[in-house]
MIRORO-816415 format. One record per residue (C-alpha): chain; x, y, z. Coordinates in pm, whole numbers. Example, Ala and Ser with C-alpha at 12.3 -4.5 7.8 and 13.67 -1.06 7.14 Angstrom:
<recs>
   paro       xx       yy       zz
      A     1230     -450      780
      A     1367     -106      714
</recs>
This chain:
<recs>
   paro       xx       yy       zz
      A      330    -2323      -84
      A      116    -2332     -437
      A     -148    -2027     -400
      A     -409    -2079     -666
      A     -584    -1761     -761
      A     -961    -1799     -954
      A    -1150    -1550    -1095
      A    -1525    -1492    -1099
      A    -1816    -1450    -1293
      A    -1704    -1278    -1643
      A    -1402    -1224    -1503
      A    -1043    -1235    -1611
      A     -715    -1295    -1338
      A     -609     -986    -1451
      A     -868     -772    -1316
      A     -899     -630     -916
      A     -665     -725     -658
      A     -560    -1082     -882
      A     -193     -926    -1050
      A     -125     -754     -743
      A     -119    -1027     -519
      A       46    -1295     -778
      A      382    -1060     -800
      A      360    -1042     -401
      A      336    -1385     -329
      A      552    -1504     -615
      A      807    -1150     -448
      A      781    -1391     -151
      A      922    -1710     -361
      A      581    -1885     -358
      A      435    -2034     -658
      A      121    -1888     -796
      A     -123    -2066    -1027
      A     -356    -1814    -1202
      A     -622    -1946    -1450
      A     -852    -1752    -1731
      A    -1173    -1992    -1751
      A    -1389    -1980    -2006
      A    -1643    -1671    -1962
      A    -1876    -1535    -2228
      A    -1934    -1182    -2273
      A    -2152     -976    -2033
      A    -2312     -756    -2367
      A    -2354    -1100    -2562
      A    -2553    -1240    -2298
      A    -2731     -922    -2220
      A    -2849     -913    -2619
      A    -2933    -1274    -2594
      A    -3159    -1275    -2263
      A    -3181    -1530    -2048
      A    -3306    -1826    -2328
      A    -3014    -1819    -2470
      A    -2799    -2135    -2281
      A    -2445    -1933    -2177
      A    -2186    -2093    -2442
      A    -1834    -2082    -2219
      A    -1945    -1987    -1862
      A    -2078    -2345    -1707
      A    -1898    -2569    -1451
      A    -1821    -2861    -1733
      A    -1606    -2657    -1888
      A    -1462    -2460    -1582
      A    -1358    -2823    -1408
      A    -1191    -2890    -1787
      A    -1005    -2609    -1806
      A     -878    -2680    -1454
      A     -784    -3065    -1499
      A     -476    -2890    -1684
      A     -413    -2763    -1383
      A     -431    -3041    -1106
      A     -250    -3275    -1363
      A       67    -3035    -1161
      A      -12    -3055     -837
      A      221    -3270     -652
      A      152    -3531     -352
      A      185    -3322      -13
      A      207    -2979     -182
      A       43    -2745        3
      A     -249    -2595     -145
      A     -404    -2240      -71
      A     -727    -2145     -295
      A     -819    -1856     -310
      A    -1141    -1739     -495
      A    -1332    -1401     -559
      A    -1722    -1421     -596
      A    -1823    -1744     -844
      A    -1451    -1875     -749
      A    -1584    -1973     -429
      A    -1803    -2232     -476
      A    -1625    -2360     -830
      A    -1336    -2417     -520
      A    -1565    -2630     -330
      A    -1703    -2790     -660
      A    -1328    -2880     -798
      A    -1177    -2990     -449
      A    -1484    -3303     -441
      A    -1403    -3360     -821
      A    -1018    -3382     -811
      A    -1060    -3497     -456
      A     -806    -3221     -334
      A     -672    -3195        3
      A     -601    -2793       70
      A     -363    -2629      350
      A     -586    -2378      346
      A     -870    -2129      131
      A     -943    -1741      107
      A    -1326    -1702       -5
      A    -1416    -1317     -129
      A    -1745    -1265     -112
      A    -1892    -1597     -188
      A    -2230    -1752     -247
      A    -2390    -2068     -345
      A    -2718    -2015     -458
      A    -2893    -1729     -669
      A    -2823    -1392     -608
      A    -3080    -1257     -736
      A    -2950     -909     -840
      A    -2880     -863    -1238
      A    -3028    -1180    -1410
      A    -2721    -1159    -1624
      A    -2521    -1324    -1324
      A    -2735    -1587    -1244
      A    -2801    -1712    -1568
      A    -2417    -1733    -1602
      A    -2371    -1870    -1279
      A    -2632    -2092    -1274
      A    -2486    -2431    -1371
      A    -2231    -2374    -1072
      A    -2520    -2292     -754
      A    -2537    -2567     -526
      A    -2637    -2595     -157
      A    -2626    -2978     -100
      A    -2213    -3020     -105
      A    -2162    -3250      161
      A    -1999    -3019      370
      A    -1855    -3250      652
      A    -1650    -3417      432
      A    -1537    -3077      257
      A    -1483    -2921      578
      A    -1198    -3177      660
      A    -1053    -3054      343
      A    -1012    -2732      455
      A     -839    -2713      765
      A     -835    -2331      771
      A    -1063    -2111      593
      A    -1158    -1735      572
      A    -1448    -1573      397
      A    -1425    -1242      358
      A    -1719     -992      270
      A    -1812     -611      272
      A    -2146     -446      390
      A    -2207     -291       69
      A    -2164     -550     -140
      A    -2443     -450     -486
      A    -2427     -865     -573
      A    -2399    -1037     -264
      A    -2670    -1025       28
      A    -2459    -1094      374
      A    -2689    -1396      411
      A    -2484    -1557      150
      A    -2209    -1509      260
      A    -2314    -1572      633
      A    -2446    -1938      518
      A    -2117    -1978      343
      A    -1922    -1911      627
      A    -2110    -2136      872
      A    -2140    -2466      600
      A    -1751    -2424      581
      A    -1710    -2334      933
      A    -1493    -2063      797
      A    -1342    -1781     1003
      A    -1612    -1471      905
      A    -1425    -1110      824
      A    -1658     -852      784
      A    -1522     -526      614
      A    -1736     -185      551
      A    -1816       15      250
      A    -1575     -193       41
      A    -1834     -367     -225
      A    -1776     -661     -403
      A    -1406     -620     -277
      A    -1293     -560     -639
      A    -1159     -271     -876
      A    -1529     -128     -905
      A    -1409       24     -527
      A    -1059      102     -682
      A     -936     -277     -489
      A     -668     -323     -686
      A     -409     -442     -411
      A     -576     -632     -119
      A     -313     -617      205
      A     -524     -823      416
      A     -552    -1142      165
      A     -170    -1098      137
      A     -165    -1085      534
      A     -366    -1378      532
      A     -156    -1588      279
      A      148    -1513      502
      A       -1    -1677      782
      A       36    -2034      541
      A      392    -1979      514
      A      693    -2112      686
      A      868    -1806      907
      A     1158    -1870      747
      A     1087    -1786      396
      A      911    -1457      484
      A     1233    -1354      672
      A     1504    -1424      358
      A     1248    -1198      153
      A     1228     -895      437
      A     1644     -914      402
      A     1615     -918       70
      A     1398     -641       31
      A     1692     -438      131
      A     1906     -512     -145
      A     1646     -531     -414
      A     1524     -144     -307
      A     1832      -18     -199
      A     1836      337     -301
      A     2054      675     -262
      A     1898      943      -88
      A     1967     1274     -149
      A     1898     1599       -9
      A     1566     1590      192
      A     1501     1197      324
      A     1167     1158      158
      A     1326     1237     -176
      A     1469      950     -352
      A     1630      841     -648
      A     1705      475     -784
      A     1915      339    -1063
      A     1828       31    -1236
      A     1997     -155    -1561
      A     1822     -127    -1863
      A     1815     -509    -1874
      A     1606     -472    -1584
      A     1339     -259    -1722
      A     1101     -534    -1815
      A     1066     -615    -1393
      A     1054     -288    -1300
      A      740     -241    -1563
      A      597     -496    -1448
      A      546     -354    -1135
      A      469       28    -1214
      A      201      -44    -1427
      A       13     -319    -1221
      A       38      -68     -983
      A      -23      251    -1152
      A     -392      389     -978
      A     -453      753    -1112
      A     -291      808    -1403
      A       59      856    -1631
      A      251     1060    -1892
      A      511      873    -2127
      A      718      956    -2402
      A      867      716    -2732
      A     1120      795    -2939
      A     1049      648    -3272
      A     1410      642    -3323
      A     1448      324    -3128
      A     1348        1    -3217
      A     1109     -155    -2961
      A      870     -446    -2957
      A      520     -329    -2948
      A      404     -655    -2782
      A      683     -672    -2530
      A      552     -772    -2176
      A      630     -413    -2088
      A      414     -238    -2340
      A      140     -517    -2254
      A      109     -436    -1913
      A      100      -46    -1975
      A     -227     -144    -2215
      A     -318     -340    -1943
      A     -273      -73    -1655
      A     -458      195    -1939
      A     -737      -31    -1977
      A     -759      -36    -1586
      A     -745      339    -1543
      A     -849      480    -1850
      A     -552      812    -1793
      A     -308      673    -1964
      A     -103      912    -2212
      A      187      847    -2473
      A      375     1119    -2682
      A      571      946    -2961
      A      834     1181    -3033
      A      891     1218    -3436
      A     1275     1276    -3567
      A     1222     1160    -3907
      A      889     1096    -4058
      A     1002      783    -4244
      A      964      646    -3843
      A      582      637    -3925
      A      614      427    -4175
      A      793      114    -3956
      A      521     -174    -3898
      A      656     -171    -3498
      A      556      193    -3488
      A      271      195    -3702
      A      127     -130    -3442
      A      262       27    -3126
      A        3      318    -3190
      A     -243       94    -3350
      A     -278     -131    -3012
      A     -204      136    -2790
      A     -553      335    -2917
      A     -706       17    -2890
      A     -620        8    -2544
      A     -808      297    -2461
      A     -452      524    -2436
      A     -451      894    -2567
      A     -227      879    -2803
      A      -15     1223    -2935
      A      253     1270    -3219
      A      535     1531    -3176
      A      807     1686    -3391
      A     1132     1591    -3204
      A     1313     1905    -3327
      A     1084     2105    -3175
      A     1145     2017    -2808
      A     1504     1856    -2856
      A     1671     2172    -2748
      A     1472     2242    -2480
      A     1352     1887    -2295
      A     1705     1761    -2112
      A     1612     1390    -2116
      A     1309     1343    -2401
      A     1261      963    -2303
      A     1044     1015    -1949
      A      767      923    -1746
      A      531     1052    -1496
      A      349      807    -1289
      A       59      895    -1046
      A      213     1187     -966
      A      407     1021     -703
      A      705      980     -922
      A      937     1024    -1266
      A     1145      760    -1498
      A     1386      873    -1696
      A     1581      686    -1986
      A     1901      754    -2082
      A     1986      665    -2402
      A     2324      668    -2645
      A     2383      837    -3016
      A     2196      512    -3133
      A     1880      579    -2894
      A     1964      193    -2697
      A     1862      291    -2315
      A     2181      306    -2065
      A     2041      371    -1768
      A     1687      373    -1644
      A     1648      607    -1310
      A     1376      702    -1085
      A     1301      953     -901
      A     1044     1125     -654
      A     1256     1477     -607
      A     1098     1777     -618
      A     1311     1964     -844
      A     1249     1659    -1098
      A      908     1689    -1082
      A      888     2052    -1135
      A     1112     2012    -1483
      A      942     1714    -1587
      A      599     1949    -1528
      A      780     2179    -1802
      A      871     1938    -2048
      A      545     1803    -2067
      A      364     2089    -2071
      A      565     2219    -2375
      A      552     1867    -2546
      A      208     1881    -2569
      A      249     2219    -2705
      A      364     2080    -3003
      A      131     1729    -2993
      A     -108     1628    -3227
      A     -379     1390    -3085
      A     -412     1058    -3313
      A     -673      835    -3352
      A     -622      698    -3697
      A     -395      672    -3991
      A     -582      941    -4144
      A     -457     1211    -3798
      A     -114      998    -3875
      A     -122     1160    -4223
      A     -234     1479    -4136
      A       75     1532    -3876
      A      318     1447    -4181
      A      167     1687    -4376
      A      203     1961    -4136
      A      499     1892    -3957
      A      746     1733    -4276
      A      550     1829    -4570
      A      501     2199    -4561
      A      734     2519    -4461
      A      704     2612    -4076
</recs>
């Protein structure tokens, strides 16, 4: 099956419940198309008013973008849409252009017509509104369909999505107090689309994953049997980020050695910016050895994009904690858990290992409480400077 995620209005498919469900379904060997269309900028328009045409955000160049798209889809292949808000009826509008036939379509909280909210949505949405789709011959392209909206929804009046429902002859969900089912209601995983994208799948495929589920997580318990510990290979790293940060929810506490030679643009350190962005708790200590480190262009554009990012971002002497922090190369993450990196004399990680013990969590509590101790909070290459001076520059 080919699930085909699109965004909405000013959107992005790497906001709300969108990178959550792509690593479950693709977890589940499915193929997952996700697509950033053209959107314009919701201050922009907002500073233009509404006689200002919108310059990215119309249905031309939405049904461009996705002729790039469709140019992949293969005869027979099943097809499951699934769209969030101004994805819904862009679905409807691309499946009569393309003349798609679908196995099936999600719709999250969908509309066709004028909202009549925040005038900034409808004047972006507005060359996508229709009502007059000819909706029997749609309907046969949709042989299963779901809409799916919440009570206290700020965009979308239930009549929109009621008429929605009924022109598609879709199968009506109705969920409370969960908004425009999106991140503004902390939606950042969505079980019941997942449960509902299962349903399109052949048994047999959702059974190899649940048995392989036990190898991928295997993991050695010790002591109590709620406290657990699992070792991965460094090479593995990369996957396992991948997941921690697209699900990180409250917040997290990371150390860098300077000593080692990382990308700053890896797709690890992306999705931590990403995940920061998302959360807005997001805190790295670079730990300082020697302070020719700060003058590496990784280092010095690690920190640069990492501010940018919205993370706090902290310098420490490494001498001052080295004696006293076991394992200086750790994380905390939502309190839930701790990764630690083990590294050799030439700082290259080893081992990566994670672990939700108690006793783990009270020394990583210590080691972070006295690293910040000794931190310096950086905004700038002038707070850069200013940490040299004190730290390498003067007599302690």
């Amino acid at each position: 099956m080919k699930f085909v995620l699109i965004h909405g209005a000013f959107g992005s498919p790497e906001e709300n419940w969108f990178p959550r469900l792509k690593q479950q379904l693709e977890a589940l060997g499915q193929t997952v198309v996700s697509i950033q269309f053209p959107v314009d900028s919701w201050d922009e328009v907002t500073a233009n008013g509404n006689s200002v045409p919108i310059a990215n955000q119309t249905l031309d160049k939405w049904l461009e973008a996705f002729k790039v798209v469709v140019k992949d889809f293969k005869k027979n292949e099943g097809l499951c849409f699934i769209g969030h808000s101004l994805g819904c009826v862009f679905i409807l509008h691309a499946v009569e252009k393309f003349k798609l036939k679908l196995d099936s379509a999600i719709f999250v909280s969908p509309f066709f017509s004028p909202l009549n909210k925040l005038w900034q949505f409808d004047h972006a949405n507005a060359s996508f509104y229709k009502t007059d789709f000819d909706f029997d011959k749609l309907e046969k392209k949709f042989p299963v369909s779901y809409v799916l909206y919440s009570d206290s929804d700020p965009y979308v009046s239930k009549s929109h999505a009621d008429l929605f429902a009924k022109a598609m002859n879709s199968s009506f969900i109705y969920l409370k107090k969960a908004g425009h089912l999106n991140s503004e209601v902390n939606l950042n995983e969505f079980p019941l689309v997942l449960e509902l994208c299962k349903t399109r799948l052949e048994l047999h495929t959702y059974q190899q994953f649940i048995a392989h589920r036990s190898e991928l997580f295997s993991v050695d318990y010790i002591d109590d049997q709620t406290e657990e510990v699992i070792y991965l290979n460094p090479n593995d790293v990369y996957g396992y980020g991948l997941f921690q940060f697209r699900n990180l929810t409250k917040n997290g506490f990371c150390t860098f050695l300077t000593m080692a030679d990382y990308d700053p643009e890896s797709v690890y350190m992306k999705e931590a910016r990403k995940a920061a962005k998302r959360i807005k708790k997001l805190i790295r200590v670079f730990l300082v050895q020697d302070p020719k480190d700060m003058s590496k262009p990784n280092i010095l554009k690690h920190i640069k994009l990492d501010i940018a990012a919205g993370i706090k971002v902290y310098l420490c002497k490494y001498q001052k904690i080295k004696d006293k922090v076991k394992e200086p190369d750790f994380g905390i993450w939502d309190g839930s858990y701790c990764c630690f990196v083990s590294c050799d004399k030439n700082f290259q990680p080893t081992e990566v290992r994670l672990s939700s013990r108690k006793k783990d969590f009270e020394e990583t509590a210590k080691w972070k409480k006295l690293i910040m101790k000794y931190s310096t909070r950086i905004r700038n290459k002038a707070d850069i400077e200013k940490f040299l001076s004190s730290n390498f520059r003067s007599k302690e």
